[in-house]
N, C-alpha and C positions, 0 to 999 in steps of 0.2 A: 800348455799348462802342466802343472805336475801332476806326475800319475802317482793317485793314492790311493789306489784300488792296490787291497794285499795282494790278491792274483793276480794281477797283471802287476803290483812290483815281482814278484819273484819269478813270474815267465820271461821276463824281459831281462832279465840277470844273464843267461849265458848267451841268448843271441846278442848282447850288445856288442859285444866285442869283433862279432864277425861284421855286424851291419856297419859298425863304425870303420873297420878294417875297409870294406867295400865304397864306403861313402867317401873317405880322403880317395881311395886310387880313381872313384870316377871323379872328384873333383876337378885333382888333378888331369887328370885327361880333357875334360872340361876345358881348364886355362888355357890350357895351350891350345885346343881348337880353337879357343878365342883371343889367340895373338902371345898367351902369357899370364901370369898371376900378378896381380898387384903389388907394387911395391912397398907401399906407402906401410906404415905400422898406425892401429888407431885403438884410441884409447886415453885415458888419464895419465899422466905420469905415475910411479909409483911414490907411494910418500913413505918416507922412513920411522916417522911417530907416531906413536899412534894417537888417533882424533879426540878431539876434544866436543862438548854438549855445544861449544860453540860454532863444531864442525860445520862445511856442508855438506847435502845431503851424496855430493858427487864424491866427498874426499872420504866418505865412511862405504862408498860401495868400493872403491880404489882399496880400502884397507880390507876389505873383506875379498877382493878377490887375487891379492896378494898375500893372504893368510899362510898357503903353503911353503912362503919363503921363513916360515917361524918356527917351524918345527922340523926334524930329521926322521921323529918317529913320535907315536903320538896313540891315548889310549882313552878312547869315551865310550861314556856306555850312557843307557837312559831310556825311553821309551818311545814308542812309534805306532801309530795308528787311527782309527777310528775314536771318536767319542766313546769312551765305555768299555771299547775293547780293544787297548792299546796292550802290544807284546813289549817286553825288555831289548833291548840289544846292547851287545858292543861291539868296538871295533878298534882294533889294534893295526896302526899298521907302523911299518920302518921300512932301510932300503932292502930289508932282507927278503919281504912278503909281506903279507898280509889276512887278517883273521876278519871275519864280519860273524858274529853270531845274532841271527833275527828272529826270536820267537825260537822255534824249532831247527829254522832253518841255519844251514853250516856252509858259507862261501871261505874258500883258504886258497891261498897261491903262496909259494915260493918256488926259489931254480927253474923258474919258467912254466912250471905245471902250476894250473888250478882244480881246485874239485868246488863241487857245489853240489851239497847232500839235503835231503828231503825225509828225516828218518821215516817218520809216516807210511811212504811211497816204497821202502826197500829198496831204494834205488839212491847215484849217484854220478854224478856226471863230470868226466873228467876231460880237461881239455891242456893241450898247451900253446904255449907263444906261437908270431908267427915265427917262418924259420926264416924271413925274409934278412939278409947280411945286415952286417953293421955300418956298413957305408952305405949299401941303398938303400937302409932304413933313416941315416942320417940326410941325406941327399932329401927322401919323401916329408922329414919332418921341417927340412927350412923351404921347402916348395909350399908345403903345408900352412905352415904360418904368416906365409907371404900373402896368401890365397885367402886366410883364414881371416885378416887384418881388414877387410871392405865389408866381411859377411859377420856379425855377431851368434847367428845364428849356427857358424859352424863350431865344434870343438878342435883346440889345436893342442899342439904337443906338449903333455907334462898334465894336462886338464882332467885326467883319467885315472885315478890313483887308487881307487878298488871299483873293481865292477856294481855296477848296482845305484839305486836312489840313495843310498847312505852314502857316497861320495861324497853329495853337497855338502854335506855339512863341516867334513875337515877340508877340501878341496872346492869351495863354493867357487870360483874364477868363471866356470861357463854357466853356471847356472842363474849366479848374479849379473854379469854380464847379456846374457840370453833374454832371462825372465824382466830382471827390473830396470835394467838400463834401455833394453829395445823394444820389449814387448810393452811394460805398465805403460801405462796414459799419465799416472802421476805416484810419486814417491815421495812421501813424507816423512822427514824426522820428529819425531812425536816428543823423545827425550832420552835420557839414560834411566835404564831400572836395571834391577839385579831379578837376575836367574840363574838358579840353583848357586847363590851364595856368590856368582861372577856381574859385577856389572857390565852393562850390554845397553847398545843403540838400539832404541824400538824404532820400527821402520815399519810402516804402512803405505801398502801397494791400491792400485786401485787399477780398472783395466777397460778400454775401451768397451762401450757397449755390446758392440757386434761381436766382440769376446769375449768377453767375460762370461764367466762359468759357474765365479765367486764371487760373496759381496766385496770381499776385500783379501789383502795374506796382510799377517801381521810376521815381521823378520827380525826376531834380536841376534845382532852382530855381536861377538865379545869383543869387549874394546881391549882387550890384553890380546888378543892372539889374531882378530878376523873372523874365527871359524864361526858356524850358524847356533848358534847357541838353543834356539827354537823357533821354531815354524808354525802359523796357524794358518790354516784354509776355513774364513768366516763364509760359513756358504749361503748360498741365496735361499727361499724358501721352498719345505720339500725337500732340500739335497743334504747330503750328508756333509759332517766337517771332516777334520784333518787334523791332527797335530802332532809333532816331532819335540822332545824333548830331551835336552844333555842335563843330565844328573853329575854327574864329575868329569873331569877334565887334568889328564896326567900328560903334560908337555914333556917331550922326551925322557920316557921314563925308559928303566934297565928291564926289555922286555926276556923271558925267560927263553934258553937254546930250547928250541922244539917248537916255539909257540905257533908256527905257522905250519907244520908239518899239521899231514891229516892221514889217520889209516880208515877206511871204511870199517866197518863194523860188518861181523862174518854175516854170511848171508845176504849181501846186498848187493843185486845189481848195479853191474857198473857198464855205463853207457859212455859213447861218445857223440859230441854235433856232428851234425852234417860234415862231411868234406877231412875231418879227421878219424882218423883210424886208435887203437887202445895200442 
């Protein structure tokens, strides 16, 4: 299920990338202890238009998880959080890098380095790509997507476009794919409404007993682009909600030179993960 605990989103921001890193190479080592990775590719077709109120409910998750073929660079902002106490964000990205500002918190990459700042904390954590070549990274991503093609549950290549739970929302492809095509019990087209001035497919999830966590998620799709437009966690009783909202929405806009550059701010510790060096 989604993790909507604000601590545990933003602890899980820089180890993703190493566990994810870790989780293809054992994959793959996997397949071939077991003969080989699957061939087969699975999934919907891609459809070119976008859907219509009289879609179904398979061809509006298809268009949302081929969202990222819509845009080259891309700039939302809007809110995120608990009931009551939901933070601003935004998030800018193109193929230069990429910006996330969450609350407080400051995730940025380009040229291969990222940082991920905590002003709070005085601290800053810097990390960069792996250094792994371009042909054996190519080689690992079509081993990967071969492997990845029988398992919905794995993420494959191109599905990772900023670190972090704000992914989903311009890059939904594993999350919809993951959450609502494998995991939900039942997905319902409810209808088209508008959010924040876009119209959008309401989707409502509902989730086997033995898992479910929540009474239901409500998911508007925008029907102009795919991306998540908003997210609601209807929680059972007792448990908290959840909800993610896009406020504007700037489809390849002229992002400014610099925008993803990050200097720390004097006085701040700067750290590296595990296994990398500064």
């Amino acid at each position: 299920m989604k993790n909507r605990s604000a601590k545990n989103r933003v602890a899980s921001v820089i180890a993703g990338v190493f566990v994810l890193s870790f989780a293809v190479v054992l994959a793959l080592v996997s397949s071939d202890a077991l003969g080989g990775a699957p061939t087969s590719e699975a999934g919907s077709g891609a459809i070119t238009k976008a859907p219509s109120v009289a879609s179904t409910v398979s061809d509006v998750l298809t268009w949302a998880e081929t969202a990222k073929s819509r845009w080259s660079s891309i700039k939302v902002s809007g809110e995120v959080g608990l009931p009551g106490d939901a933070v601003p964000f935004v998030v800018e990205v193109s193929p230069e890098g990429y910006r996330v500002v969450e609350g407080e918190t400051v995730l940025a990459a380009s040229s291969g380095m990222h940082w991920y700042d905590v002003p709070s904390k005085k601290e800053a954590t810097k990390w960069s790509d792996s250094s792994t070549d371009a042909e054996t990274r190519q080689d690992l991503d079509q081993r990967m997507t071969q492997y990845a093609a029988s398992d919905p549950a794995v993420m494959r290549p191109g599905e990772l476009t900023i670190e972090g739970p704000l992914n989903d929302i311009v890059n939904p492809a594993y999350w919809v794919r993951k959450e609502l095509r494998f995991t939900a019990q039942a997905v319902n087209l409810i209808g088209l409404e508008t959010v924040s001035g876009r119209s959008a497919f309401h989707l409502r999830a509902t989730f086997p007993p033995g898992l479910a966590k929540e009474e239901s998620w409500d998911v508007f799709i925008d029907q102009a682009t795919g991306i998540i437009l908003k997210f609601v966690i209807n929680p059972l009783s007792g448990e908290e909600g959840y909800e993610q909202v896009v406020q504007s929405v700037s489809i390849n806009p002229e992002l400014e030179a610099g925008t993803f550059d990050f200097e720390p701010p004097a006085g701040v510790e700067i750290k590296s993960p595990a296994g990398q060096e500064r």
